[in-house]
Biotite code that builds the C-alpha atoms (Angstrom):
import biotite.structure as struc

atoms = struc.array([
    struc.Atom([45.540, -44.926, 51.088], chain_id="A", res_id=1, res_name="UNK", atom_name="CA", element="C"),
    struc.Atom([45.752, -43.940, 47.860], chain_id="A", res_id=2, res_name="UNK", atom_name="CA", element="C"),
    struc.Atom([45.750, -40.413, 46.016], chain_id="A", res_id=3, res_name="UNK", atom_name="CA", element="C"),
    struc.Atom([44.159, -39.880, 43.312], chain_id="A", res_id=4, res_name="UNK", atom_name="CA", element="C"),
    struc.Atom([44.376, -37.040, 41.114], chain_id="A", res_id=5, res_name="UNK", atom_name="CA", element="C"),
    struc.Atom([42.318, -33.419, 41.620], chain_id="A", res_id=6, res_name="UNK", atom_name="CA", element="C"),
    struc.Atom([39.981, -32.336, 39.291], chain_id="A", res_id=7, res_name="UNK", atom_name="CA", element="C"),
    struc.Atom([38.954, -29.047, 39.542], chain_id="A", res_id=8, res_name="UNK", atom_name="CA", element="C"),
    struc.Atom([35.863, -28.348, 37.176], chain_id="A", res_id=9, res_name="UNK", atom_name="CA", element="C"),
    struc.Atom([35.310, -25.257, 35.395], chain_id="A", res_id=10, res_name="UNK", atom_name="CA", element="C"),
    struc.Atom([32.620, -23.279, 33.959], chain_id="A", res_id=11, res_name="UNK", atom_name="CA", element="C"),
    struc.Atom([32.717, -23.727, 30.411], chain_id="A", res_id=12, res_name="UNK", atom_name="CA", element="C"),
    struc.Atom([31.150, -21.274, 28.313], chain_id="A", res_id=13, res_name="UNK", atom_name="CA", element="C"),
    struc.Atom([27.876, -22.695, 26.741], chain_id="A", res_id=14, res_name="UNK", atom_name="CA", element="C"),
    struc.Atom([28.166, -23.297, 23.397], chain_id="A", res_id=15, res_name="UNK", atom_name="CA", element="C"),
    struc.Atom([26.314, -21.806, 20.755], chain_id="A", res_id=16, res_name="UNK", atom_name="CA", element="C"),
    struc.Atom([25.568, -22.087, 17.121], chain_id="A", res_id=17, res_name="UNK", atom_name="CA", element="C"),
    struc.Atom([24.576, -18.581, 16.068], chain_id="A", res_id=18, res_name="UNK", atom_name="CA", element="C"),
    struc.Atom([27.056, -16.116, 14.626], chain_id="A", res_id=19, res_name="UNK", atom_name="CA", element="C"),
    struc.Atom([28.477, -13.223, 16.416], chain_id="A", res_id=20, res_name="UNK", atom_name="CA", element="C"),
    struc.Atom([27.032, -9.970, 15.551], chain_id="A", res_id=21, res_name="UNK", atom_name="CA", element="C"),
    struc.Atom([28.577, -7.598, 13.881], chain_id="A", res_id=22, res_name="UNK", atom_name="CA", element="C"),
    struc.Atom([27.445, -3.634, 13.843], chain_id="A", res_id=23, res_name="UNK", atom_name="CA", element="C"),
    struc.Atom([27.118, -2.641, 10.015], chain_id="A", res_id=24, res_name="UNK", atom_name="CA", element="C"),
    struc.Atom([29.180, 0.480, 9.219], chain_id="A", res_id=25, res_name="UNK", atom_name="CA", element="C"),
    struc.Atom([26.869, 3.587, 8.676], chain_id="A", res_id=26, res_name="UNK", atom_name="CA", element="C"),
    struc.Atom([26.263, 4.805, 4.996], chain_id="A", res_id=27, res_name="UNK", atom_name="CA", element="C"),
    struc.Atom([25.773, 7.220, 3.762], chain_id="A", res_id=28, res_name="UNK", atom_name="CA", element="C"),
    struc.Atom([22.161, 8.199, 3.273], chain_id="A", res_id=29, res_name="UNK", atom_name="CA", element="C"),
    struc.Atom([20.981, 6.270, 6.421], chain_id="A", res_id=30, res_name="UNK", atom_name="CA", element="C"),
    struc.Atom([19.408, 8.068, 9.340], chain_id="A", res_id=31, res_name="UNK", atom_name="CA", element="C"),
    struc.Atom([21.881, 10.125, 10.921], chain_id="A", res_id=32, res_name="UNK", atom_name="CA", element="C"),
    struc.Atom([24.629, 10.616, 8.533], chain_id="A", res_id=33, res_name="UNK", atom_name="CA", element="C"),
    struc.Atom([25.705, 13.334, 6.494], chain_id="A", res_id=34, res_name="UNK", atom_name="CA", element="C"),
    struc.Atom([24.271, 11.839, 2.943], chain_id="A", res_id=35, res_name="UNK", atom_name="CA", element="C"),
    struc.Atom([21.111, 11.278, 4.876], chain_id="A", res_id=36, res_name="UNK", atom_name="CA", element="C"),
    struc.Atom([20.698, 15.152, 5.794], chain_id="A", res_id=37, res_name="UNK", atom_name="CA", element="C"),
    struc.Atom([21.765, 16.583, 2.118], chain_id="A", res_id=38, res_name="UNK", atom_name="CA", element="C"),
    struc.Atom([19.310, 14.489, 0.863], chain_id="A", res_id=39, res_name="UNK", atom_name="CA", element="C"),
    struc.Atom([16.573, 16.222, 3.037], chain_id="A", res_id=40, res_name="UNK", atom_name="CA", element="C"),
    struc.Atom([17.660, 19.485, 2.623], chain_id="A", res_id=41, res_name="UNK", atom_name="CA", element="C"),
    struc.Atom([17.868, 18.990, -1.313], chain_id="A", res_id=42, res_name="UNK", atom_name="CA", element="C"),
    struc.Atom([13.935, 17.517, -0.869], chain_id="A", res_id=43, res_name="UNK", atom_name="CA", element="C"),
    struc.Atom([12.987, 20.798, 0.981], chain_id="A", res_id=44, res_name="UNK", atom_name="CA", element="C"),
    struc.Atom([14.639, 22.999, -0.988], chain_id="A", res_id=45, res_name="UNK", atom_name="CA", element="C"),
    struc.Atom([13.109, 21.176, -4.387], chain_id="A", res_id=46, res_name="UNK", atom_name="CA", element="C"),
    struc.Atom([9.373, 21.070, -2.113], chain_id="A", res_id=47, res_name="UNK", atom_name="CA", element="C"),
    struc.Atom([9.729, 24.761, -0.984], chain_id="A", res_id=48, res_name="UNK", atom_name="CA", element="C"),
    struc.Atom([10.314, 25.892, -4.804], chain_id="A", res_id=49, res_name="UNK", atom_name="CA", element="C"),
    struc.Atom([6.916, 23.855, -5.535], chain_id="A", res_id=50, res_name="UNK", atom_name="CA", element="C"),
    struc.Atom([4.634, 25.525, -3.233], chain_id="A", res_id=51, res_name="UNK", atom_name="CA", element="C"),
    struc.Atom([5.733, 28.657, -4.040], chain_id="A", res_id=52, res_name="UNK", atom_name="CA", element="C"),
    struc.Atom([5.671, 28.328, -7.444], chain_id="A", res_id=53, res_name="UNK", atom_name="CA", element="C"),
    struc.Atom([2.163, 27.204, -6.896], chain_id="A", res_id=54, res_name="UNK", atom_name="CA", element="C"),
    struc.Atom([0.782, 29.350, -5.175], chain_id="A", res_id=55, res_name="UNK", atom_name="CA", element="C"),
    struc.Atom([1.734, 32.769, -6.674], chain_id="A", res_id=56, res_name="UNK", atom_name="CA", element="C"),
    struc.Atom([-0.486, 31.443, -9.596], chain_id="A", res_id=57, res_name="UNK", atom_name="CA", element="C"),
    struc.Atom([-3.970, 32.807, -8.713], chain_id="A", res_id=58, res_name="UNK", atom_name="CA", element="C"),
    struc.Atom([-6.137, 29.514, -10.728], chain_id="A", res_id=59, res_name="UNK", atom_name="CA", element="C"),
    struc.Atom([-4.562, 26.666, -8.449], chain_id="A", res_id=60, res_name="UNK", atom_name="CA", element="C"),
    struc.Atom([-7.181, 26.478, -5.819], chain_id="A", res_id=61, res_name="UNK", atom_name="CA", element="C"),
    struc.Atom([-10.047, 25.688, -9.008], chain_id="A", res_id=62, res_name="UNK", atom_name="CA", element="C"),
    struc.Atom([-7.974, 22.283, -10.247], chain_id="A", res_id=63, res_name="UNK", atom_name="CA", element="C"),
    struc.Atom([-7.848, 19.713, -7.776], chain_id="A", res_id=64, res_name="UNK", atom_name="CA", element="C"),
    struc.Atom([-4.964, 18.161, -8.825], chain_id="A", res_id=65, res_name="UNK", atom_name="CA", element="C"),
    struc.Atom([-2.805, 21.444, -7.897], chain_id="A", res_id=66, res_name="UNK", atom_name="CA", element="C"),
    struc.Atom([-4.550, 21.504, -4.544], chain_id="A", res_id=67, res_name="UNK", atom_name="CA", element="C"),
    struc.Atom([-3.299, 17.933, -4.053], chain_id="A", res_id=68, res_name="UNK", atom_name="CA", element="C"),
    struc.Atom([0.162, 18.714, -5.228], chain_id="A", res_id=69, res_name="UNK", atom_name="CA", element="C"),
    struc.Atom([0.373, 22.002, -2.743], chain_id="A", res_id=70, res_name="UNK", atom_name="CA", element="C"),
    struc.Atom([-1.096, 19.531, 0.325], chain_id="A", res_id=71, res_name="UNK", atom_name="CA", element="C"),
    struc.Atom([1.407, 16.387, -0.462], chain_id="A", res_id=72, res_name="UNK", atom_name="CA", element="C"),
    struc.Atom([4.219, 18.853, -1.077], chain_id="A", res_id=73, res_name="UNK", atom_name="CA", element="C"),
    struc.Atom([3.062, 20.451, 2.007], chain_id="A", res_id=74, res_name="UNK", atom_name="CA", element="C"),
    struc.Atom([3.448, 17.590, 4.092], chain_id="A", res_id=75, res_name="UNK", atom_name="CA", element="C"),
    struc.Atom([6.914, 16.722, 2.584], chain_id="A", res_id=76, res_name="UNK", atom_name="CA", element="C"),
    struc.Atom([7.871, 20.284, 3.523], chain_id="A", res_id=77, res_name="UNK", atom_name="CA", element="C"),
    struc.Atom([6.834, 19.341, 7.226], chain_id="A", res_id=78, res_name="UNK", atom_name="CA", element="C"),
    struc.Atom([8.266, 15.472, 7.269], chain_id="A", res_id=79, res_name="UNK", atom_name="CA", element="C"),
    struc.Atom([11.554, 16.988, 5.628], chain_id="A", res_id=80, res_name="UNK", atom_name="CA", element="C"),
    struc.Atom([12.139, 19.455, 8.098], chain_id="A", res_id=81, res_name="UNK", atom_name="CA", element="C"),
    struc.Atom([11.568, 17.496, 11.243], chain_id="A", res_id=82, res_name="UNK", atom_name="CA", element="C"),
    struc.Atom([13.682, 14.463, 9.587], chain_id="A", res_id=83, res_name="UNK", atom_name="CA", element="C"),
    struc.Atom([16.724, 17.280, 8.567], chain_id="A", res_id=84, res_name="UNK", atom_name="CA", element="C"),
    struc.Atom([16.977, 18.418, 12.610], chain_id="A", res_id=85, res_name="UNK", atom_name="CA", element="C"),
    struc.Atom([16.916, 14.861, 14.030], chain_id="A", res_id=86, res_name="UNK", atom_name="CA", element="C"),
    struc.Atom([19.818, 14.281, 11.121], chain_id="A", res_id=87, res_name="UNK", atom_name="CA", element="C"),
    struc.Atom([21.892, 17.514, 12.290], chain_id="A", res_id=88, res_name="UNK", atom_name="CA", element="C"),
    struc.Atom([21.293, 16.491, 15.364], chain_id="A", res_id=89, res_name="UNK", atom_name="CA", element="C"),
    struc.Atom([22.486, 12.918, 15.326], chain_id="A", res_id=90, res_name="UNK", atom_name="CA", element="C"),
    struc.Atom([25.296, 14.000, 13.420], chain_id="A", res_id=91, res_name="UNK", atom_name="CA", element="C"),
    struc.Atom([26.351, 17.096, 15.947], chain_id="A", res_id=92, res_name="UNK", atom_name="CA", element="C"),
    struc.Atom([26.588, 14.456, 18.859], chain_id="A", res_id=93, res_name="UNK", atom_name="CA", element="C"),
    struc.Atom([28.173, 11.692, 17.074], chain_id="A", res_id=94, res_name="UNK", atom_name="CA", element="C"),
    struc.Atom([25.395, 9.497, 17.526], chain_id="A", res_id=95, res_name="UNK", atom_name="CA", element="C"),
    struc.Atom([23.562, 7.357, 14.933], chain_id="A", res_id=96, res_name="UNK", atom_name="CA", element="C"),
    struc.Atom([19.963, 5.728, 14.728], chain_id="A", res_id=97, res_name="UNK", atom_name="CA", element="C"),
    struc.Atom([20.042, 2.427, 15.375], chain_id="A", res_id=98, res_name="UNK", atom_name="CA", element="C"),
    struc.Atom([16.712, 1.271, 17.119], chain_id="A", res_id=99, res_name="UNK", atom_name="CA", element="C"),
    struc.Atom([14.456, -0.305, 14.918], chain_id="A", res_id=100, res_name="UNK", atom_name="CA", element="C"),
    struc.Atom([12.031, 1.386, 16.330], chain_id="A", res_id=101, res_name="UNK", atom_name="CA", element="C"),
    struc.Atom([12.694, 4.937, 15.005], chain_id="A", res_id=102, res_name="UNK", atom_name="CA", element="C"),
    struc.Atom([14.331, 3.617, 11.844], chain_id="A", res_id=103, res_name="UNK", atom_name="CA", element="C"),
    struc.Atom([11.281, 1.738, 10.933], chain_id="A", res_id=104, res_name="UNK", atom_name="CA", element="C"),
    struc.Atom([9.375, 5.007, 11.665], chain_id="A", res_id=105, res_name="UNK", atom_name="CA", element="C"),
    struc.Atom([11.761, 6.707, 9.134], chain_id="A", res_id=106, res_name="UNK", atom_name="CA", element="C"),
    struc.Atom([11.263, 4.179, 6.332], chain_id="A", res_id=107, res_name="UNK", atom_name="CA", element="C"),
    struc.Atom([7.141, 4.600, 6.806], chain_id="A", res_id=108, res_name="UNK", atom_name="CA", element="C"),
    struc.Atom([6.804, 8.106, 6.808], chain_id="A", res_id=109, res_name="UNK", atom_name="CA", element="C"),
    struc.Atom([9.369, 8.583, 3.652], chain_id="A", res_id=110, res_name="UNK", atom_name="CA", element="C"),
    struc.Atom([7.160, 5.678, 1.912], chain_id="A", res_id=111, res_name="UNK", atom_name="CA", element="C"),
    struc.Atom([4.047, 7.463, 2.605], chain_id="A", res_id=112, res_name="UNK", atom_name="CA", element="C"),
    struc.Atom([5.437, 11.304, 1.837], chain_id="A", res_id=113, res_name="UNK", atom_name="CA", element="C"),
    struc.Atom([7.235, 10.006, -1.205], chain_id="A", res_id=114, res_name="UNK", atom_name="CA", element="C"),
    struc.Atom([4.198, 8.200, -2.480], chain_id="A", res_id=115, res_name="UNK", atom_name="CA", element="C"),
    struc.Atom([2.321, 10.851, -2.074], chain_id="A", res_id=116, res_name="UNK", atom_name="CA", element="C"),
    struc.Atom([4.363, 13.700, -3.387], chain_id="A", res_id=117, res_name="UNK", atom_name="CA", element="C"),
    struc.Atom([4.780, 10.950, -6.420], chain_id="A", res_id=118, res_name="UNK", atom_name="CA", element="C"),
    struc.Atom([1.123, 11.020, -6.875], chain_id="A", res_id=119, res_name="UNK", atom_name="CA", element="C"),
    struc.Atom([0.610, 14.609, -6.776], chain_id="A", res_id=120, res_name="UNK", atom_name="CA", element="C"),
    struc.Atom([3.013, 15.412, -9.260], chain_id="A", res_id=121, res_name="UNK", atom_name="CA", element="C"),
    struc.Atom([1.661, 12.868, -11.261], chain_id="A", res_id=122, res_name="UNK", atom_name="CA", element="C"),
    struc.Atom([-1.650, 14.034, -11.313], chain_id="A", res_id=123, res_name="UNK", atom_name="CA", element="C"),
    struc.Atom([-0.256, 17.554, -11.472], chain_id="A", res_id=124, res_name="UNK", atom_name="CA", element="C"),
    struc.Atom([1.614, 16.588, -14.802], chain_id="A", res_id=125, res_name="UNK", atom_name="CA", element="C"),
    struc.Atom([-1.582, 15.205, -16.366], chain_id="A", res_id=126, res_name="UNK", atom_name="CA", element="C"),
    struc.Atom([-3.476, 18.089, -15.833], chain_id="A", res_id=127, res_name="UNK", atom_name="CA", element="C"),
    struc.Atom([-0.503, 20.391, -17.086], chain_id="A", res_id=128, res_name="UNK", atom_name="CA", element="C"),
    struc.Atom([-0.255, 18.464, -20.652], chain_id="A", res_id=129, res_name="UNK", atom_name="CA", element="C"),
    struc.Atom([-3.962, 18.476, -20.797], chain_id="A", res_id=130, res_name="UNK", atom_name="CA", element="C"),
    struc.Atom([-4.010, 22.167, -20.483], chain_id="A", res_id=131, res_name="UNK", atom_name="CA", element="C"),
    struc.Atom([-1.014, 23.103, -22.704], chain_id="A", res_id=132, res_name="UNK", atom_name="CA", element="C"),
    struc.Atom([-1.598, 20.030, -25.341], chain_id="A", res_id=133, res_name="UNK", atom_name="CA", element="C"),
    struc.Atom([-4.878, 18.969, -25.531], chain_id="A", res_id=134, res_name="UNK", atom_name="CA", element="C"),
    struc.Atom([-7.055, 22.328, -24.896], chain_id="A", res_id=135, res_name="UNK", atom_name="CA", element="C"),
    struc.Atom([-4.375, 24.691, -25.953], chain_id="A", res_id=136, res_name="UNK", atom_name="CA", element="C"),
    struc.Atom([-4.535, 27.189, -23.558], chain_id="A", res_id=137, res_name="UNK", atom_name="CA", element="C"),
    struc.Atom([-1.883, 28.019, -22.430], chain_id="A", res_id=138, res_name="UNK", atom_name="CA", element="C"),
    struc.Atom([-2.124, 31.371, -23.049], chain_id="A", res_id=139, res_name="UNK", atom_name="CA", element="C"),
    struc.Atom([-5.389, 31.910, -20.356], chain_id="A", res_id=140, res_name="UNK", atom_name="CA", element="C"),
    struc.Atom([-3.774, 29.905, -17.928], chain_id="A", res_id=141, res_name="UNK", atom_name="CA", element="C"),
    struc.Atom([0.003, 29.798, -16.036], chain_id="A", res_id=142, res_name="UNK", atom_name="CA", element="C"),
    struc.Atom([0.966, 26.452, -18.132], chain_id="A", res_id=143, res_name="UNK", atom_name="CA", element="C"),
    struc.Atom([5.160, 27.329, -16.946], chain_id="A", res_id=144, res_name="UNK", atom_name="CA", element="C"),
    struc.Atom([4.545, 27.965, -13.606], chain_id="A", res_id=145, res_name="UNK", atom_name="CA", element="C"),
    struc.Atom([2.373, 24.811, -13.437], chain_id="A", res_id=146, res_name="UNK", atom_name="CA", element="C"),
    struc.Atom([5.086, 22.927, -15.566], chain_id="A", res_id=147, res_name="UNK", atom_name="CA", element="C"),
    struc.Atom([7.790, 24.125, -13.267], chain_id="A", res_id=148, res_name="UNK", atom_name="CA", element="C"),
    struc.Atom([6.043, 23.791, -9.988], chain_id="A", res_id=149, res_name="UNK", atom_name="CA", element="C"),
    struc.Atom([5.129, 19.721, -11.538], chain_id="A", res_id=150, res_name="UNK", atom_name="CA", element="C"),
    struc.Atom([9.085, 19.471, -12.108], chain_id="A", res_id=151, res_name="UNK", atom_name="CA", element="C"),
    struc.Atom([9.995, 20.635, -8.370], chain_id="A", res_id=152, res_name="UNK", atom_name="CA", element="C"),
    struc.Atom([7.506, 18.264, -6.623], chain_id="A", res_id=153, res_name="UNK", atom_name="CA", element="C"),
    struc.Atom([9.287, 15.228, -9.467], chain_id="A", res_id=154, res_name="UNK", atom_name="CA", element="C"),
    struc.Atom([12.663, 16.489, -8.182], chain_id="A", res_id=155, res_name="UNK", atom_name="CA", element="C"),
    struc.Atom([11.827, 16.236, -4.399], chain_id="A", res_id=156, res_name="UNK", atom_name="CA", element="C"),
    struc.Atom([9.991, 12.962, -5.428], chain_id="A", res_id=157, res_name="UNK", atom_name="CA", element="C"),
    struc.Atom([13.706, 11.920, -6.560], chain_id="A", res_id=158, res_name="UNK", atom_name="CA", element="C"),
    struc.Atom([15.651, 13.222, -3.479], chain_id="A", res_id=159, res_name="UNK", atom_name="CA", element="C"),
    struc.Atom([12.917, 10.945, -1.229], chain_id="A", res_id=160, res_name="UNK", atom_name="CA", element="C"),
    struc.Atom([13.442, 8.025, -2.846], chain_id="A", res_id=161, res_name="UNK", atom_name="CA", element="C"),
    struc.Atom([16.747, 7.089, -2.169], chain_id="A", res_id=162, res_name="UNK", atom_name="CA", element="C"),
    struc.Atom([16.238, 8.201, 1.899], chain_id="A", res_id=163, res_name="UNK", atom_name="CA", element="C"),
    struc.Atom([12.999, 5.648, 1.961], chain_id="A", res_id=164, res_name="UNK", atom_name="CA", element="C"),
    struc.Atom([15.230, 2.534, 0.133], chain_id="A", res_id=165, res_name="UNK", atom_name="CA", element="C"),
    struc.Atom([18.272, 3.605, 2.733], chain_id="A", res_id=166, res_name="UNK", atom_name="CA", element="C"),
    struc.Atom([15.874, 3.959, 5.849], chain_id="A", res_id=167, res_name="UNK", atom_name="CA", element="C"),
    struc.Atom([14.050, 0.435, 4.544], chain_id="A", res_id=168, res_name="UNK", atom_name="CA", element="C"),
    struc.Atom([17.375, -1.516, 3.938], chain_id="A", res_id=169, res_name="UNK", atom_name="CA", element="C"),
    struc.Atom([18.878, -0.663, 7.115], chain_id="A", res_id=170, res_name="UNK", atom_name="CA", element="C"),
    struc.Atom([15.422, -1.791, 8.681], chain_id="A", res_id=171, res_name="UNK", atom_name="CA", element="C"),
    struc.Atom([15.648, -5.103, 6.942], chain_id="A", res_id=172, res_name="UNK", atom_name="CA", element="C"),
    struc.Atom([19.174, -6.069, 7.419], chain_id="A", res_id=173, res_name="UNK", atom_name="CA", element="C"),
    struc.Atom([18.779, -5.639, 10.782], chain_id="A", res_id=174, res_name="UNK", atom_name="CA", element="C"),
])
């Protein structure tokens, strides 16, 4: 009788050719940071200042493309505001979005307010030169407060941009 030796077998970990996952660092301008909430406030502020510029003027409502502008700018004033609290409030508990889920719901509704508010002031703009330029009448109508109400809705334009490319890049490198 002869001994032999003793294997004892052990579990081996299985073995696996994908890389180990890494959590990307926050910046800033994505969902829940600091960059991401001054950039929301500086779009309400710039939205706010559009509307109201707007709609002191009494002729608005008979253009359509001043409606348009006061409804897209509108619903950038409402997007804005909901986006700002989740922001303070991801940032006030430490916490920051990282389910696809929401951020993907982020990146849509910035690429459709954006697009929109891009659009209106667009149209907005056209109809401002056309009244000041082309028909020269200024004096009749509120050309400045159209001109600066057009410039607000460009500037919150601006401010949304860069929160829909952050929202979408953090979406697709995912």
């Amino acid at each position: 009788m002869m001994s032999g030796p003793a294997v004892h077998p052990v579990d081996a970990p299985p073995m696996t050719n994908a890389a180990p996952r890494i959590m990307m660092k926050d910046l800033q301008g994505m969902p829940g940071t600091l960059g991401s909430l001054i950039l929301r406030l500086c779009q309400l502020v710039f939205a706010v200042i559009s509307v109201c510029v707007m709609v002191t003027t009494s002729d608005f409502p008979t253009v359509t493309a001043f409606s348009y502008l006061v409804a897209a700018v509108g619903l950038q004033i409402t997007w804005c505001l909901v986006l700002a609290i989740a922001d303070l409030y991801a940032i006030l508990v430490k916490r920051s979005y990282r389910n696809a889920a929401v951020v993907s719901l982020f990146a849509i509704g910035d690429g459709i307010t954006s697009t929109l508010t891009f659009a209106a002031a667009c149209a907005s703009a056209g109809i401002t030169v056309l009244i000041s330029n082309d028909l020269d009448k200024c004096k009749v109508n509120h050309c400045t407060r159209f001109m600066s109400a057009t410039a607000m809705a460009f500037l919150s334009w601006f401010a949304a941009s860069p929160s829909f490319f952050m929202n979408f890049w953090s979406l697709a490198s995912r």
